[in-house]
py3Dmol code that shows the C-alpha trace and the ligand (Angstrom):
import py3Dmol

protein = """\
ATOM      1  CA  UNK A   1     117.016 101.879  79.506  1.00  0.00           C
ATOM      2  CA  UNK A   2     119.205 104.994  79.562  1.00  0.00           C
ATOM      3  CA  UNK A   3     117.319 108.234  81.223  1.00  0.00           C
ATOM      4  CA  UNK A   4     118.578 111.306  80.109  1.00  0.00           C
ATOM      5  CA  UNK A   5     117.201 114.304  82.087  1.00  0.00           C
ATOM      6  CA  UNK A   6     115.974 117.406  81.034  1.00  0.00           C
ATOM      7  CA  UNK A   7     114.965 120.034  83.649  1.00  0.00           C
ATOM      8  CA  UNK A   8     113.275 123.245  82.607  1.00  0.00           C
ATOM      9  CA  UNK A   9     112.090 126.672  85.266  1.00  0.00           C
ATOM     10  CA  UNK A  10     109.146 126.595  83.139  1.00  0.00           C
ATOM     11  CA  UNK A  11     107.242 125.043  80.526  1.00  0.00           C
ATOM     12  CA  UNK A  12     103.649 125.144  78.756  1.00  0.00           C
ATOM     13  CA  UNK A  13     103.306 121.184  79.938  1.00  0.00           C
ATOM     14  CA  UNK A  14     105.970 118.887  79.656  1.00  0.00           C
ATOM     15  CA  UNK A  15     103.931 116.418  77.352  1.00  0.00           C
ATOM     16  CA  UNK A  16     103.831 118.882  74.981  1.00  0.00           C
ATOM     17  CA  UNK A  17     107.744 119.051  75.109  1.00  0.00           C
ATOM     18  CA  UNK A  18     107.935 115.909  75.070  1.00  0.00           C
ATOM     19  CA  UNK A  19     106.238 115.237  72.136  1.00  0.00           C
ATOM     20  CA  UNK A  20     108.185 117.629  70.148  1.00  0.00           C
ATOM     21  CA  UNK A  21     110.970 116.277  71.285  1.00  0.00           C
ATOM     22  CA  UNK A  22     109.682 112.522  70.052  1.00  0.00           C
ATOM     23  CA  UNK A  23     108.731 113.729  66.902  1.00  0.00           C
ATOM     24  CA  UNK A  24     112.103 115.317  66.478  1.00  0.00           C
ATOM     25  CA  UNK A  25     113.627 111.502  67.507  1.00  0.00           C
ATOM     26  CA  UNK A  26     114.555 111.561  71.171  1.00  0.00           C
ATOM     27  CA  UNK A  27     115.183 108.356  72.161  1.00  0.00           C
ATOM     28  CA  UNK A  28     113.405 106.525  74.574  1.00  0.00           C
ATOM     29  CA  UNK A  29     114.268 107.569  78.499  1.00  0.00           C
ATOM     30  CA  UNK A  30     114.054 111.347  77.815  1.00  0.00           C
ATOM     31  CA  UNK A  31     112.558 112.506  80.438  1.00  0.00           C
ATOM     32  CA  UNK A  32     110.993 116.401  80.251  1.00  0.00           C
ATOM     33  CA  UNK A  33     110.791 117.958  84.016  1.00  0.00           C
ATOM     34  CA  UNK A  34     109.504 120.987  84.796  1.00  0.00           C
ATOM     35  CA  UNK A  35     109.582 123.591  87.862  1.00  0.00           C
ATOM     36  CA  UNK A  36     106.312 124.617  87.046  1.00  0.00           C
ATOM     37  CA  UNK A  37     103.644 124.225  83.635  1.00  0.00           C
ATOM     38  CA  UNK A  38     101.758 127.336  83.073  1.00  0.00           C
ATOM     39  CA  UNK A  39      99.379 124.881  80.996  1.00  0.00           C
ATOM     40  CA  UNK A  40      99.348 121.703  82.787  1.00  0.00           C
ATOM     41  CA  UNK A  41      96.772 119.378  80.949  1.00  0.00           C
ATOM     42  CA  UNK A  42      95.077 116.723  82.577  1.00  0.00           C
ATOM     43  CA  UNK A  43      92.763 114.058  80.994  1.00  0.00           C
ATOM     44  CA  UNK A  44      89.235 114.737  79.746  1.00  0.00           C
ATOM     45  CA  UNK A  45      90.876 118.353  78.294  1.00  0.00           C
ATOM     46  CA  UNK A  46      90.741 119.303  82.098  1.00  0.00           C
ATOM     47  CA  UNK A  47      93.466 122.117  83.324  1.00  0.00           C
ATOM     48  CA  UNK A  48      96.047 120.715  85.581  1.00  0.00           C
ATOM     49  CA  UNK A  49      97.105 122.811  88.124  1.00  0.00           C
ATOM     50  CA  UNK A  50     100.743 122.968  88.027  1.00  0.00           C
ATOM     51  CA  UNK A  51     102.376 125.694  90.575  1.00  0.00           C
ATOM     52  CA  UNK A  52     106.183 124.961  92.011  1.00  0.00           C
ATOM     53  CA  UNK A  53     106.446 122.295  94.628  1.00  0.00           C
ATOM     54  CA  UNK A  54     105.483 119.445  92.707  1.00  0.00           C
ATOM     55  CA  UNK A  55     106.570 117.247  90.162  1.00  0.00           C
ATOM     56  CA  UNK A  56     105.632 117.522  86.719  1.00  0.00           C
ATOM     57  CA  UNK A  57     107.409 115.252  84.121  1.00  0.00           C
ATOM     58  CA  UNK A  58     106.777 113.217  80.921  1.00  0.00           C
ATOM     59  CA  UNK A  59     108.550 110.010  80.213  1.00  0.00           C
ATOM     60  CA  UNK A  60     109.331 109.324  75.991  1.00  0.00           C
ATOM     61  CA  UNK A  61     109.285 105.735  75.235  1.00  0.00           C
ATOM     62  CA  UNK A  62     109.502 103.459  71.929  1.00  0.00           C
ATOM     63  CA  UNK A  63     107.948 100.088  72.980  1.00  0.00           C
ATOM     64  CA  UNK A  64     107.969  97.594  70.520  1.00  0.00           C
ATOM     65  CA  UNK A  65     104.805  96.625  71.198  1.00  0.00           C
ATOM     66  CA  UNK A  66     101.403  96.118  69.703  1.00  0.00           C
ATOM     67  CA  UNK A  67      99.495  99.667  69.802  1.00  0.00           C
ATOM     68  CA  UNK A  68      96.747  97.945  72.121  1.00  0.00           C
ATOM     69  CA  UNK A  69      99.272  97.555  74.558  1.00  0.00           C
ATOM     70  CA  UNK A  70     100.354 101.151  75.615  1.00  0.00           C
ATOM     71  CA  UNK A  71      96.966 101.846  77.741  1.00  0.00           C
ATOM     72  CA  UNK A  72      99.412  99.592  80.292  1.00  0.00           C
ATOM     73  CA  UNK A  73     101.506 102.098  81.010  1.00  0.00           C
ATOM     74  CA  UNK A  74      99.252 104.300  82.740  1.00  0.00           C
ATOM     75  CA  UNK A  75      98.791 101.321  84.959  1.00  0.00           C
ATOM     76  CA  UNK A  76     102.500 100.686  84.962  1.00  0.00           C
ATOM     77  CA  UNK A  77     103.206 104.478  86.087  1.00  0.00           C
ATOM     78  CA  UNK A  78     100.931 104.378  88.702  1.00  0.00           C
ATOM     79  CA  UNK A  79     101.693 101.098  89.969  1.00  0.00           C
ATOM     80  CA  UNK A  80     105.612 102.915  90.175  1.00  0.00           C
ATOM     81  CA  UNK A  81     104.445 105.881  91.541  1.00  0.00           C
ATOM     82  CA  UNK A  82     102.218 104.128  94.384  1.00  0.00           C
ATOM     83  CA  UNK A  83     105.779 101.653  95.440  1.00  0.00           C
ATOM     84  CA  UNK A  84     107.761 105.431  95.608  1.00  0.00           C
ATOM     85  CA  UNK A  85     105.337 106.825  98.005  1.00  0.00           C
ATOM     86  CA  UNK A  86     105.036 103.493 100.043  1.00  0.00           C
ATOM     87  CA  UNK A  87     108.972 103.464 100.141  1.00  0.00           C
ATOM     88  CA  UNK A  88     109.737 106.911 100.894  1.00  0.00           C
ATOM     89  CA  UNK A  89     106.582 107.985 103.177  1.00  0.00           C
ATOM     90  CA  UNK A  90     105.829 106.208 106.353  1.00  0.00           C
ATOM     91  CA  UNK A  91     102.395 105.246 107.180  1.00  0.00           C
ATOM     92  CA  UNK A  92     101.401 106.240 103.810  1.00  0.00           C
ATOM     93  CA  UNK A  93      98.893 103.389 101.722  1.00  0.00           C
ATOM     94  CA  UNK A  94      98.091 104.966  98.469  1.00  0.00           C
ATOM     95  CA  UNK A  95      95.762 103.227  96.343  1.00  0.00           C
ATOM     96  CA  UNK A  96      95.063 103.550  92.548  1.00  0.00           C
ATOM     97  CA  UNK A  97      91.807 104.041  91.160  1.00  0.00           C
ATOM     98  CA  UNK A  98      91.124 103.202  87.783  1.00  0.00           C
ATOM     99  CA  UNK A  99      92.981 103.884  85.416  1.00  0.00           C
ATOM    100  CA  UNK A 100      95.597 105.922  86.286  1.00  0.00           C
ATOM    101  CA  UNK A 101      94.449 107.778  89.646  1.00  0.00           C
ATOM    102  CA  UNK A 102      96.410 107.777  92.734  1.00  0.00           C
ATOM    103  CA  UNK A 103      94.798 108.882  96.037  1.00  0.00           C
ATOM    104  CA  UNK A 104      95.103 109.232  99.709  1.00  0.00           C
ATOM    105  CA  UNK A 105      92.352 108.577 101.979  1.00  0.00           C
ATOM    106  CA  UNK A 106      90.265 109.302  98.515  1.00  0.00           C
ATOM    107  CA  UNK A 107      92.112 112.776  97.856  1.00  0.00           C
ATOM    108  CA  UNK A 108      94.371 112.850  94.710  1.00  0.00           C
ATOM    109  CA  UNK A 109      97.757 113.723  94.696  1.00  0.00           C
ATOM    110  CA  UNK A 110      98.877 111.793  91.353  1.00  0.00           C
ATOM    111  CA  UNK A 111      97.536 111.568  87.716  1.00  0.00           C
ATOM    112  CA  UNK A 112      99.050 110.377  84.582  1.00  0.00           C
ATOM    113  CA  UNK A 113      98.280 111.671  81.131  1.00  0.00           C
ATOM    114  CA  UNK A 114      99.311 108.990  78.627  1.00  0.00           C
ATOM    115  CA  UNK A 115      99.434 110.216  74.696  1.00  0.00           C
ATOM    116  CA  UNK A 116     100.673 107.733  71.376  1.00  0.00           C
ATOM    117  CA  UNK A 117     101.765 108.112  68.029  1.00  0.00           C
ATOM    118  CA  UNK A 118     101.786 105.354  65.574  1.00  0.00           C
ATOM    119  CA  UNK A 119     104.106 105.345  62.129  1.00  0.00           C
ATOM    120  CA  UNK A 120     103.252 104.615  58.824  1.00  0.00           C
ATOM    121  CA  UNK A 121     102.926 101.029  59.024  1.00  0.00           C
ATOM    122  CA  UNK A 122     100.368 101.630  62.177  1.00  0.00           C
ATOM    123  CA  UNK A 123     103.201 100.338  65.091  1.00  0.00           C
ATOM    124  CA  UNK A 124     103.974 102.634  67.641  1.00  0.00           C
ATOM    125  CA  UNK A 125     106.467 105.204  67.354  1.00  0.00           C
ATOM    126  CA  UNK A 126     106.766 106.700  70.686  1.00  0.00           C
ATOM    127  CA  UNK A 127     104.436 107.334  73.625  1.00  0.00           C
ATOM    128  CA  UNK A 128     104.801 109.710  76.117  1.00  0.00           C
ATOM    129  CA  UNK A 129     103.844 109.178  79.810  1.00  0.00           C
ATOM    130  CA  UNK A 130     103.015 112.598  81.497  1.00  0.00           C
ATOM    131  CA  UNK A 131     103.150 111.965  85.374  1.00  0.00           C
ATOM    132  CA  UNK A 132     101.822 115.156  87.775  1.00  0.00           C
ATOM    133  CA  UNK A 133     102.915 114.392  91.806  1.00  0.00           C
ATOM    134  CA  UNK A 134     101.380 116.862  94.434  1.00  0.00           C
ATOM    135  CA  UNK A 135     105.245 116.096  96.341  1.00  0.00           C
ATOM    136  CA  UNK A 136     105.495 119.591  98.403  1.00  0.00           C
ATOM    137  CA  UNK A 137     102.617 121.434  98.040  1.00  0.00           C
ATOM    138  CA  UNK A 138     100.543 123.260 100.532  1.00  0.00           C
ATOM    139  CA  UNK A 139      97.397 123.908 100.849  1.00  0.00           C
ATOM    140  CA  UNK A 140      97.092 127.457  99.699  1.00  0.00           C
ATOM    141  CA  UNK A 141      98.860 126.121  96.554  1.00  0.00           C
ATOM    142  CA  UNK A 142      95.870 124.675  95.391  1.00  0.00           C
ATOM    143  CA  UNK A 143      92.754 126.429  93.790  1.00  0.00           C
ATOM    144  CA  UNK A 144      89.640 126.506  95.561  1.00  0.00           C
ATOM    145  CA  UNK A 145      87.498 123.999  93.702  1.00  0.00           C
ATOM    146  CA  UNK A 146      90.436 121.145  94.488  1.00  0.00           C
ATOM    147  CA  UNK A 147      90.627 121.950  98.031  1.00  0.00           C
ATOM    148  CA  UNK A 148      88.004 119.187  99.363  1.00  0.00           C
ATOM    149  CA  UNK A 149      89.203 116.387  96.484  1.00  0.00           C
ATOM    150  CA  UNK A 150      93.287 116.807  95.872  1.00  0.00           C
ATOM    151  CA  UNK A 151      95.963 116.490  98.678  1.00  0.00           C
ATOM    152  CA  UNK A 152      99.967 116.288  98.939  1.00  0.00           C
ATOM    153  CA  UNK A 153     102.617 114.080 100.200  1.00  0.00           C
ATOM    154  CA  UNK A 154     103.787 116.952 102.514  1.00  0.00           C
ATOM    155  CA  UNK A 155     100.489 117.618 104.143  1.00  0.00           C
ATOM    156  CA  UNK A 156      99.615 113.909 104.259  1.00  0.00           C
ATOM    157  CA  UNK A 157     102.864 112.739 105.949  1.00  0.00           C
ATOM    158  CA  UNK A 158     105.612 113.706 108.012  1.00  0.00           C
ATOM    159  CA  UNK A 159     108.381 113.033 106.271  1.00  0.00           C
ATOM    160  CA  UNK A 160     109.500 115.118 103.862  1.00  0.00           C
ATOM    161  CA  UNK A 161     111.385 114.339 100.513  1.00  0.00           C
ATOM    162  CA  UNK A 162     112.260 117.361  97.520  1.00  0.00           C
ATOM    163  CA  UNK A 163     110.440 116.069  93.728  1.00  0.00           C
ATOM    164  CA  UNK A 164     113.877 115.294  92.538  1.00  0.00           C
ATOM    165  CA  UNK A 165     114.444 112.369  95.139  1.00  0.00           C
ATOM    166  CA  UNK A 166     110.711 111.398  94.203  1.00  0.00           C
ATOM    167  CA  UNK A 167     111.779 111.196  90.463  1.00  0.00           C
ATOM    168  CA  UNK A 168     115.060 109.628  91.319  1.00  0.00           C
ATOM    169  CA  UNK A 169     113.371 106.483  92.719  1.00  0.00           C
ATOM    170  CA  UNK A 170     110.154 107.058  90.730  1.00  0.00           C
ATOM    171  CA  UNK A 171     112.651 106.701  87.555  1.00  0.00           C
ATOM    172  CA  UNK A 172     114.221 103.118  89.503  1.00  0.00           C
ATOM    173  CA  UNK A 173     111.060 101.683  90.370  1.00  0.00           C
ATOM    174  CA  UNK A 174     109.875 102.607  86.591  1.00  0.00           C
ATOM    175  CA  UNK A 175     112.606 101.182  84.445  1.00  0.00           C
ATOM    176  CA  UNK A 176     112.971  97.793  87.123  1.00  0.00           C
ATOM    177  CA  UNK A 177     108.868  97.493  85.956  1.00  0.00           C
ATOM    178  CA  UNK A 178     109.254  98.303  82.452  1.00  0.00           C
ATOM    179  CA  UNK A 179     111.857  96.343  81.045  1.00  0.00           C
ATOM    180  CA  UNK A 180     109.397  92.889  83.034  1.00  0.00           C
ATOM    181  CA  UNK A 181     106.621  94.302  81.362  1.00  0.00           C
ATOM    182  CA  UNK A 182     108.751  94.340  77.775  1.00  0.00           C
ATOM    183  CA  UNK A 183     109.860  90.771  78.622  1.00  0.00           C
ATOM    184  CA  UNK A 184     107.073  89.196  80.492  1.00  0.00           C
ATOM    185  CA  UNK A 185     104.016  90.699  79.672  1.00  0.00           C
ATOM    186  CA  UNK A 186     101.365  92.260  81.919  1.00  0.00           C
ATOM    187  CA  UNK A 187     101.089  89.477  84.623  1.00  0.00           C
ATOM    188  CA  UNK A 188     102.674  90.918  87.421  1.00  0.00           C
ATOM    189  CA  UNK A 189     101.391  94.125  86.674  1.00  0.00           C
ATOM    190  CA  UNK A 190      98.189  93.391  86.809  1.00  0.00           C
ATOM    191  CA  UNK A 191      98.261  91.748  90.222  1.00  0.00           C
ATOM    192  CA  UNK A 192     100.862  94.599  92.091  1.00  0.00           C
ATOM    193  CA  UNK A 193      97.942  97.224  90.412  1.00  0.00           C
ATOM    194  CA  UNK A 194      94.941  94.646  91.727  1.00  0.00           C
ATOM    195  CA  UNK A 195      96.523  93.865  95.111  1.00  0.00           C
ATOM    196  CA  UNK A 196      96.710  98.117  95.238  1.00  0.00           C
ATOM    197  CA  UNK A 197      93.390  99.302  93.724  1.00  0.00           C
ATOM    198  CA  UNK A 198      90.409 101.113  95.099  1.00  0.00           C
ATOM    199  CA  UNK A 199      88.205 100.065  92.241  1.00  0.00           C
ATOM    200  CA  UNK A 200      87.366  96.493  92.146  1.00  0.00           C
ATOM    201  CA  UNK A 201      84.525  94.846  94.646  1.00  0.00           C
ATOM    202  CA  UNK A 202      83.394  99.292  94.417  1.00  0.00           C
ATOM    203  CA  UNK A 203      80.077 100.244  92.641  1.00  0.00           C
ATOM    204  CA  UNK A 204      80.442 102.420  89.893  1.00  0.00           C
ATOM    205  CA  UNK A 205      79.572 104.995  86.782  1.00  0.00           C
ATOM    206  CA  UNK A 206      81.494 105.210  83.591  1.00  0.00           C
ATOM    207  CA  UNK A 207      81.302 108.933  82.464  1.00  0.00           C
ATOM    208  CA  UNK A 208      81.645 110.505  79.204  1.00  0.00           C
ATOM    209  CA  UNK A 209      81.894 113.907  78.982  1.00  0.00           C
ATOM    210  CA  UNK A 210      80.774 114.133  82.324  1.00  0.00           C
ATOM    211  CA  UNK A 211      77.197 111.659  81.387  1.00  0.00           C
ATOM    212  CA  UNK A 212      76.700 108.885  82.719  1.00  0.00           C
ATOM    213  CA  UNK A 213      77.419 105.687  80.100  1.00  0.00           C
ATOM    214  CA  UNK A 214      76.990 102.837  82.129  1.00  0.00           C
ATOM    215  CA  UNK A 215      76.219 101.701  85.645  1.00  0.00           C
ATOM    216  CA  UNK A 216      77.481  98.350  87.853  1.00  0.00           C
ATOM    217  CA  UNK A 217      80.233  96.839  89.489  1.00  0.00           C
ATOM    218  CA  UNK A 218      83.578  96.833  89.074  1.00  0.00           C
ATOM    219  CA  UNK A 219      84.344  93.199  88.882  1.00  0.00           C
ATOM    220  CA  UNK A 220      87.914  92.592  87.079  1.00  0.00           C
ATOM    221  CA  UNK A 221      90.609  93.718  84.463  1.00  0.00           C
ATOM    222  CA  UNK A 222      90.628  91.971  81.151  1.00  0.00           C
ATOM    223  CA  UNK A 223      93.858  90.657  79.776  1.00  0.00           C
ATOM    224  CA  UNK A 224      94.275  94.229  78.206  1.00  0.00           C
ATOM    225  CA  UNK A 225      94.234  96.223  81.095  1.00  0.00           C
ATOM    226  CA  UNK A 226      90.427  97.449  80.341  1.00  0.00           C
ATOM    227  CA  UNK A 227      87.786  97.601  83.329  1.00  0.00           C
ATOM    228  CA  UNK A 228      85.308  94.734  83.201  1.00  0.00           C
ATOM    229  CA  UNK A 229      81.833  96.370  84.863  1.00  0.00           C
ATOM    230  CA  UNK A 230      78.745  94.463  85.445  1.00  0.00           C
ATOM    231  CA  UNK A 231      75.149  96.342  85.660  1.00  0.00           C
ATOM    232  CA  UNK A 232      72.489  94.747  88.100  1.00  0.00           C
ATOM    233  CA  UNK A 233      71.124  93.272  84.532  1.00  0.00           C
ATOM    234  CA  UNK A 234      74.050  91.188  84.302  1.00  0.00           C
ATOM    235  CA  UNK A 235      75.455  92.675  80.776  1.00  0.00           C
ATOM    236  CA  UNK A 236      78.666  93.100  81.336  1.00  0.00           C
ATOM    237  CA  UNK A 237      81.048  95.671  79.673  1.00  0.00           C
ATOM    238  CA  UNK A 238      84.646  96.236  79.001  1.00  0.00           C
ATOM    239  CA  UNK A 239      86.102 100.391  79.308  1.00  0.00           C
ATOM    240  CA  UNK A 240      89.536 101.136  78.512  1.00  0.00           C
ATOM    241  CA  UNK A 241      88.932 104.688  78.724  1.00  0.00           C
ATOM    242  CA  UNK A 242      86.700 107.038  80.588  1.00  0.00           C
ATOM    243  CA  UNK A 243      85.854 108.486  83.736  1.00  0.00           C
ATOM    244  CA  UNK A 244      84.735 106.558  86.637  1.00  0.00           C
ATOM    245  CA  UNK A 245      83.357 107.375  89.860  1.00  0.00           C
ATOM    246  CA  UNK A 246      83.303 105.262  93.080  1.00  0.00           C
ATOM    247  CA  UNK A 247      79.982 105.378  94.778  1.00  0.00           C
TER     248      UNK A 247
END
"""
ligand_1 = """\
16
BTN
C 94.892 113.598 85.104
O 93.981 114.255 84.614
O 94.732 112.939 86.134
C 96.246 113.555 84.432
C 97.147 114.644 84.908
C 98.524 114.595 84.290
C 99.374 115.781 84.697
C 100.786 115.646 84.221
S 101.863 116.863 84.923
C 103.130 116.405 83.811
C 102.459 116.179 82.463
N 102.313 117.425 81.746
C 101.044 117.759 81.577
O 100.639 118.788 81.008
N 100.235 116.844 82.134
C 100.993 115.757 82.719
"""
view = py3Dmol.view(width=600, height=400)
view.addModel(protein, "pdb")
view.setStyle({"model": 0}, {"cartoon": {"style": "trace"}})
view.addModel(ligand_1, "xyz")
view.setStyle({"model": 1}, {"stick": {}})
view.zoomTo()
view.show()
């Protein structure tokens, strides 16, 4: 796949570039960066707080693919993004929490807002895969009700890298991943994102809208990508969306 960079001082959110730009026919491997989003959106219509000093970029892609497929590459990002840190930062062992979490001693410093469109016919068109990397912030960079739950790569380790060399091997890592995925299927995906997850084995609650749906243990992925969750009645339920937390 051919990337072809766009950099911006400032933007609303790059997703929302980038999906102008898809609609408009920008092939796949445009790639929206911003400095800094003075509407950063993260999932669940939560604010995502997007100040310089980190990385904010969407990804436009045109899979052909079946439309059930695309929830992958949330998984496929974050699988990426976790083998950038683990490459670039010593002594760093992210982990991914389901879906599309990545965290650092349980402190976030990654999230990845996915969005589709289909055509006509109902195949996909283009998605665009929104990616938000807390690479050089401090800690005065964050607001006050993140401070105990979000972190950086510069205060977690000691090296230091700038968000373009991030994205440089981010983008590397990425298309390697992708074009297996297009070829191959899911396979190895799902077993680099199992061997790296916090999830599975962990004792959970699916949320919506901040309620409580559903109760149990995280016991597998399906062959989709969904969460498989098991309540201490034994019903067992497949999510491919939601919020979860780890108790
Ligand atoms: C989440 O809630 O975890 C997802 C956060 C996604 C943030 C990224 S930053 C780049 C892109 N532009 C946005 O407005 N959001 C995504």
């Amino acid at each position: 796949m051919r990337m072809q960079l766009q950099y911006y001082d400032i933007l609303e959110s790059t997703n929302i570039t980038a999906v102008e730009k898809a609609a408009e026919g920008a092939p796949e491997g445009t790639v929206i960066i911003a400095a800094k989003q003075s509407q950063g959106s993260g999932r669940m219509n939560r604010v995502w707080s997007s100040p310089s000093g980190g990385l904010w970029f969407s990804i436009v892609l045109r899979p052909k693919t079946a439309p059930e497929h695309i929830a992958q590459l949330t998984l496929l990002a974050g699988v990426a993004v976790l083998k950038t840190v683990k490459k670039l930062y010593r002594n760093c062992s992210p982990k991914i929490k389901w879906p599309n979490d990545l965290l650092l001693d349980g402190k976030k410093f990654c999230g990845i807002l996915s969005e589709m469109r289909l055509d006509e016919k109902g195949a996909v068109d283009y998605a665009v895969l929104g990616i938000g990397v807390n690479v050089n912030l401090q800690e005065k960079d964050f607001p006050e009700e993140l401070k105990n739950t979000a972190v950086s790569l510069l205060m977690y380790s000691a090296d230091y890298h700038s968000c373009n060399e991030v994205l440089m091997n981010f983008l590397n890592e990425f298309t390697a991943m992708y074009s297996e995925w297009l070829s191959n299927g899911s396979d190895n995906l799902f077993c680099e994102w199992k061997s790296n997850n916090c999830t599975i084995g962990k004792n959970i609650q699916v949320k919506d809208d901040d309620k409580v749906i559903f109760e149990g243990i995280a016991v597998d992925l399906n062959s989709q990508g969904a969460l498989l969750v098991r309540n201490e009645c034994g019903i067992q339920r497949s999510f491919d969306f939601g919020e979860i937390s780890i108790r």
